[in-house]
C-alpha positions in Angstrom: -132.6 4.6 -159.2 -134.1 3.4 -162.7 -137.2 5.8 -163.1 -138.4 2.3 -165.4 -137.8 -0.6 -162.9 -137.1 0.9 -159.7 -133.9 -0.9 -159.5 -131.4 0.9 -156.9 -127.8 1.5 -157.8 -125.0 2.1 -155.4 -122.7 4.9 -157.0 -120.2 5.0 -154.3 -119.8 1.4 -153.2 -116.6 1.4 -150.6 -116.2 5.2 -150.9 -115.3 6.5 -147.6 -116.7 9.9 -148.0 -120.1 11.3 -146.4 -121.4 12.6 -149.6 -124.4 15.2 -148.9 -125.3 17.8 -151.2 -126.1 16.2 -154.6 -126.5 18.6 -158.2 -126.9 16.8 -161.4 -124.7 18.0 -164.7 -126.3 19.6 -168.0 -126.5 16.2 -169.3 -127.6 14.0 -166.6 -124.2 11.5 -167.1 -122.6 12.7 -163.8 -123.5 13.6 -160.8 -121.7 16.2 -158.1 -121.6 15.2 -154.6 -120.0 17.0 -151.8 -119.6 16.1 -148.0 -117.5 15.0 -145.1 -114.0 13.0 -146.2 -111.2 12.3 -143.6 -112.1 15.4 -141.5 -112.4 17.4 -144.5 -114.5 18.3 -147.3 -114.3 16.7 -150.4 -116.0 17.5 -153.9 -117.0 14.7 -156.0 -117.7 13.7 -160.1 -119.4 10.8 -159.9 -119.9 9.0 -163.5 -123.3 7.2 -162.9 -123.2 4.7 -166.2 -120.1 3.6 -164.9 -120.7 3.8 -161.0 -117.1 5.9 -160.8 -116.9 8.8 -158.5 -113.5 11.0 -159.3 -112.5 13.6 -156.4 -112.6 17.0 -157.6 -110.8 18.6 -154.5 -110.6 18.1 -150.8 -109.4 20.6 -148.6 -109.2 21.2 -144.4 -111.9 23.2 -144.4 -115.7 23.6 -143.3 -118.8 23.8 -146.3 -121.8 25.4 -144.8 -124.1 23.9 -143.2 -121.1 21.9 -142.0 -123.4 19.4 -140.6 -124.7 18.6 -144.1 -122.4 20.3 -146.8 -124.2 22.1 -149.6 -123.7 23.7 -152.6 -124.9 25.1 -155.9 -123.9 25.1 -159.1 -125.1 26.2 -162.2 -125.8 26.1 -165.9 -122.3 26.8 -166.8 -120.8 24.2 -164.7 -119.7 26.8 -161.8 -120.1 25.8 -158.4 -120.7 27.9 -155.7 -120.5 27.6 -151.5 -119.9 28.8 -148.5 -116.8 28.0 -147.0 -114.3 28.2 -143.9 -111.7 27.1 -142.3 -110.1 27.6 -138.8 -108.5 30.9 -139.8 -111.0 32.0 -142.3 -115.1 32.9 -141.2 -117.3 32.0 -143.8 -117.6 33.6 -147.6 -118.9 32.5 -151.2 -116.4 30.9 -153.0 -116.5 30.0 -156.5 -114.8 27.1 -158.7 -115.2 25.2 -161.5 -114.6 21.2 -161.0 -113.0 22.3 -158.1 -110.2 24.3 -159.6 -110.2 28.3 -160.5 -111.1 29.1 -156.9 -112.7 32.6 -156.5 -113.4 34.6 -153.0 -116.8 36.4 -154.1 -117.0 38.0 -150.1 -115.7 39.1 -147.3 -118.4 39.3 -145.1 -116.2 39.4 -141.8 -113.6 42.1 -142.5 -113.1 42.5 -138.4 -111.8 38.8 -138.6 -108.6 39.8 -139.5 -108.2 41.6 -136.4 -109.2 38.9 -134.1 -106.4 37.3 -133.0 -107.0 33.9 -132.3 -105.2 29.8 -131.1 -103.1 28.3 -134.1 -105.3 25.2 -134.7 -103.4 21.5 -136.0 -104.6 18.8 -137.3 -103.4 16.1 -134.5 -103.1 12.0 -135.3 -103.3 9.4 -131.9 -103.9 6.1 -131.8 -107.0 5.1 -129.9 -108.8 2.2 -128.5 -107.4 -1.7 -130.4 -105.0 0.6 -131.8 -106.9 2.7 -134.3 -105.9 5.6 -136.3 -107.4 8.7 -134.5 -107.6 12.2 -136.0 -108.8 15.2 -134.3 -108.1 18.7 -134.0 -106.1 20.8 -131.6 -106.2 24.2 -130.9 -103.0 26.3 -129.2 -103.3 28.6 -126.6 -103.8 32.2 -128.2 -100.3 34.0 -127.9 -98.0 30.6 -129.1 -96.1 27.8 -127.4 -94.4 28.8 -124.5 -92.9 25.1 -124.1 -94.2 24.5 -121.1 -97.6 21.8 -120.7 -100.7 24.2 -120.6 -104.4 23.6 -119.1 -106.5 21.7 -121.6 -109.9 21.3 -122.5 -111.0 18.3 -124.2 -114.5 20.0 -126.4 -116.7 16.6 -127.8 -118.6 17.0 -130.6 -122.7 15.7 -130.7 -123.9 12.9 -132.8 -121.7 10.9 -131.9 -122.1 10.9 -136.1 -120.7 15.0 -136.3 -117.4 16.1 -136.9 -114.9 18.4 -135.4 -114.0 20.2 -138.7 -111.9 23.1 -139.5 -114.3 25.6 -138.8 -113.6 28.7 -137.6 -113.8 29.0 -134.3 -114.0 32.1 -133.5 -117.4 32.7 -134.6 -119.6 30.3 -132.6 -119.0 28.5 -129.4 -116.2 29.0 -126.8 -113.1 26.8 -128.2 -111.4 29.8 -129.3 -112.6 32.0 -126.4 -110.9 29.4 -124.1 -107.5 29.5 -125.8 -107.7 33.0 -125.5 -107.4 32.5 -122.2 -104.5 30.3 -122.0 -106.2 26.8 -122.7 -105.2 24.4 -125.5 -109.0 23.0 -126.6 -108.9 19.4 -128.1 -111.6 18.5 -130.3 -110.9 14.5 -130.9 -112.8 12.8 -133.7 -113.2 9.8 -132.2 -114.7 6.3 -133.7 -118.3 7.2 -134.5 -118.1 10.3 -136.8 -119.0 10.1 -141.1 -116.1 10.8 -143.1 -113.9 7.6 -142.7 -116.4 5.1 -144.3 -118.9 2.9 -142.6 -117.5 0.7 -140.6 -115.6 3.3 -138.5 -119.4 5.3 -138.6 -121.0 2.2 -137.3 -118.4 0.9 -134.9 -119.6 2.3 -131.6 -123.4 1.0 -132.3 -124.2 -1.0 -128.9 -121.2 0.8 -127.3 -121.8 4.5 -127.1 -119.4 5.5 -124.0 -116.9 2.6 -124.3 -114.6 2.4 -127.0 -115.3 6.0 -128.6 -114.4 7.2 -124.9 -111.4 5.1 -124.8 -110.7 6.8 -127.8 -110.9 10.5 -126.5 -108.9 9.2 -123.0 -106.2 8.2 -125.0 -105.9 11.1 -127.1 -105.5 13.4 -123.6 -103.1 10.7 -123.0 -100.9 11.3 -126.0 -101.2 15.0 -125.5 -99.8 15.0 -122.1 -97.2 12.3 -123.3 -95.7 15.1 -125.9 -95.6 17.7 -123.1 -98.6 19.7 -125.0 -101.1 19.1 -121.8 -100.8 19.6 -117.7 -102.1 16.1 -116.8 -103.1 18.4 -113.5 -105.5 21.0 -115.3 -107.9 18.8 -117.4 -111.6 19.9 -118.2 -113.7 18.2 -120.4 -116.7 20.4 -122.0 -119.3 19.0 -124.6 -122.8 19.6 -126.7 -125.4 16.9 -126.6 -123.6 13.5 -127.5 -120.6 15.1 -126.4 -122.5 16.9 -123.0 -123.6 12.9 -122.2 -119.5 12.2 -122.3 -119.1 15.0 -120.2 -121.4 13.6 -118.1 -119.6 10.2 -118.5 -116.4 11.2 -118.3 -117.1 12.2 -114.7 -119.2 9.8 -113.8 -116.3 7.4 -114.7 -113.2 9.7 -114.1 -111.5 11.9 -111.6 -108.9 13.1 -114.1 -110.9 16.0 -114.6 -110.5 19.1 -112.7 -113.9 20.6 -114.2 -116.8 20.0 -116.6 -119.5 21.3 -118.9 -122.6 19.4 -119.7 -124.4 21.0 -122.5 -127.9 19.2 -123.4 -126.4 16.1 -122.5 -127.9 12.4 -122.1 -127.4 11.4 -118.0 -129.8 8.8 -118.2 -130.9 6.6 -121.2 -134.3 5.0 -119.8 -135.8 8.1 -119.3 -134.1 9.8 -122.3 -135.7 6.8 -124.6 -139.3 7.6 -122.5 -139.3 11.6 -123.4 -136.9 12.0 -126.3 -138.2 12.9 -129.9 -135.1 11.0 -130.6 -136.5 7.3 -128.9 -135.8 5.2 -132.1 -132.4 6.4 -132.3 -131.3 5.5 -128.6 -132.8 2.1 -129.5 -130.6 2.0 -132.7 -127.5 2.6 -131.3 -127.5 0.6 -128.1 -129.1 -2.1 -130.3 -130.5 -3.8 -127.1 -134.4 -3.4 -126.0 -134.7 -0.4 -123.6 -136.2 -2.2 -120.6 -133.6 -4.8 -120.4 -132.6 -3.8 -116.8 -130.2 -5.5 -115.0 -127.2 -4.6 -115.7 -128.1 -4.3 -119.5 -126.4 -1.3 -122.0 -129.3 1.3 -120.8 -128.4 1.2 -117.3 -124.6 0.6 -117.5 -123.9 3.6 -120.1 -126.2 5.8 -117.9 -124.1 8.4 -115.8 -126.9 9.1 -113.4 -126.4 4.9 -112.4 -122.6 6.1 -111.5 -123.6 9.0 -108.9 -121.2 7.0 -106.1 -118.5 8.2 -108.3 -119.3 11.8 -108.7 -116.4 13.9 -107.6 -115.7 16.9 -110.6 -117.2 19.8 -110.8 -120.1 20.4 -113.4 -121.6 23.3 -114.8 -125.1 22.1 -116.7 -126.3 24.2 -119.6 -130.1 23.1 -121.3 -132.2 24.7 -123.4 -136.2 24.6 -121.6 -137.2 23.5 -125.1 -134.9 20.8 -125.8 -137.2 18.1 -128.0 -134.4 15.8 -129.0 -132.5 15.8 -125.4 -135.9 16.7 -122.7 -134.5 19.1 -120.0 -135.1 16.4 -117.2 -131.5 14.6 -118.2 -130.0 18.0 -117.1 -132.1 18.2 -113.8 -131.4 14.5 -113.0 -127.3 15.1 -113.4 -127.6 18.2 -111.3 -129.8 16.6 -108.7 -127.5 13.8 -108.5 -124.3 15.7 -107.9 -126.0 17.9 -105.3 -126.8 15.1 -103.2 -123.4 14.0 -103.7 -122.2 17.1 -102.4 -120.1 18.3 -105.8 -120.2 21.6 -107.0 -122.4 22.4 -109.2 -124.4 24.6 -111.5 -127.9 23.9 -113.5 -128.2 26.9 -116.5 -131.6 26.1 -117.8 -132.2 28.6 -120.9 -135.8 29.9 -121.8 -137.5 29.5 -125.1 -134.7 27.4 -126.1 -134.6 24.1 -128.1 -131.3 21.5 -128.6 -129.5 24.5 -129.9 -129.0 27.9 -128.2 -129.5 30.6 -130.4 -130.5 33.7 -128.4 -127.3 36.0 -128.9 -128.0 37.0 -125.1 -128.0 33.3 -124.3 -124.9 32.5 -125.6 -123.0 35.2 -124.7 -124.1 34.3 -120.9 -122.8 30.7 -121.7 -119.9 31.9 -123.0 -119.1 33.9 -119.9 -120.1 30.7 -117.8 -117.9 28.6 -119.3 -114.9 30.8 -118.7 -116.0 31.6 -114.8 -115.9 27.6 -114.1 -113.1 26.5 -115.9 -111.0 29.1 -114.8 -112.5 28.6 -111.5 -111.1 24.8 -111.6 -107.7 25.1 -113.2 -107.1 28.0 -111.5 -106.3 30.3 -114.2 
């Protein structure tokens, strides 16, 4: 923006990276941008006279906070960040322009102990025939040849990524293939990375097409011999714990699920969420439509005739952006249904779990019911 005028400039018209973190060089001509890029990260020079960004480097790999990449960089011109990947935890790296990489750390020396599921990059095509890229993570041990159990993990948002992280150090993905499961993690139409239009193309559709998308994935999997078609699970983290919800609500394919923070019914969700403008957004539809309109078709609670799978709940008692009521309305709904089911509500907790004795209790969960339901 012209500090004179106020006149805006777009440096990165048609660009389809998610550019975050931002850091100014010595002179002020360039600018350095890094952020989200086909499932990646990407480092960018961007010449602002001439609107030009150059990439710098892109690599399968994570840049902490991987929600919002971030870096530093200083006088000299060195950059510094936090990086990982799926086989590598987090360190400081070092480069300069994105070349003369330097490992300053090794902060997790235990890691290379740990053995843990050979993750791939995996390519689909999803709903009208899109280009779908996700990530797939092998059972811990290698390919016997045979199909194996999967469970399909969604990521929140439904603007997030599943990037190469690693795995190991948060969540369950890598627990799970531990124990025998392959864990898909499907980026499907929604997330920042492949330019606007595919950010912006489930807006008024949350739970149709993007879902499609994920469905379609599972059904490549088991198409290439990767997945048993008759030990699916489905497990997922606010955006992704209302698909799990959805996926049972308009599914039987799955033998078990795990809603965590999820979204079971939008009216209500729109009345208590800190989130209400962002519901609103999305669905692009007024919230009190009613009959029949986007609030009340996408919500799962509206589908409890269908109810058949298994669910295990998991809330935090805290939750601001995703009230603790959507998880007592799910479970309420598949008791009186007569499914099985299980309502974790965690103390002291907001969207995100953090309580190391929390999550390792989730983490046990987890493994109880999905082995439970695939009958490992």
């Amino acid at each position: 923006m012209d500090p004179e005028n106020g006149q805006a400039h777009n440096l990165t018209e048609n660009l389809a990276a998610g550019l975050g973190g931002l850091n100014w060089s010595a002179d002020g001509s360039d600018l350095y941008a890094i952020g989200h890029e086909s499932g990646g990260t990407a480092l960018y020079r961007i010449d602002v006279d001439e609107s030009k960004p150059a990439q710098l480097w892109w690599q399968q790999a994570a840049v902490a906070e991987a929600n919002s990449p971030t870096f530093t960089r200083s006088s000299d011109g060195t950059i510094a960040l936090v990086l990982e990947d799926a086989d590598r935890p987090r360190d400081l790296w070092t480069c300069r322009d994105g070349e003369d990489w330097r490992q300053l750390t090794q902060l997790h020396p235990q890691a290379t102990q740990i053995q843990i599921g050979k993750t791939e990059v995996y390519h689909w095509k999803g709903a009208d025939g899109w280009e779908m890229q996700g990530l797939l993570i092998r059972p811990v041990g290698g390919d016997s040849g045979k199909p194996v159990p999967l469970v399909m993990s969604v990521h929140g948002g439904p603007t997030g990524v599943s990037g190469s992280r690693y795995n190991a150090s948060f969540g369950w993905n890598q627990l799970l293939a531990s124990e025998g499961y392959a864990v898909f993690m499907p980026n499907y139409r929604g997330p920042v990375g492949w330019g606007r239009t595919f950010s912006e193309s489930n807006l008024g559709d949350m739970g149709g097409k993007d879902f499609e998308d994920m469905m379609l994935g599972i059904d490549a999997l088991i198409d290439e011999g990767i997945a048993d078609p008759d030990r699916l699970a489905i497990t997922g983290w606010s955006y992704g714990g209302f698909i799990a919800a959805w996926a049972v609500s308009q599914s039987d394919r799955f033998k078990a699920s795990v809603m965590g923070a999820g979204i079971s019914h939008w009216l209500s969700f729109h009345g208590k969420s800190c989130l209400s403008a962002w519901d609103e957004l999305y669905y692009q539809t007024n919230p009190y439509q009613g009959d029949g309109g986007l609030y009340e078709k996408f919500s799962p609670v509206n589908h409890w005739k269908n109810l058949k799978t298994p669910t295990l709940i998991l809330h935090g008692e805290q939750d601001q952006d995703v009230p603790v009521e959507q998880a007592h309305l799910f479970f309420r709904a598949l008791k009186d249904k007569g499914v099985p089911t299980q309502l974790i509500v965690y103390p002291r907790e907001a969207h995100g779990v953090s309580e190391q004795a929390h999550m390792l209790d989730m983490s046990r969960r987890v493994g109880l019911w999905l082995g439970r339901y695939l009958q490992l």
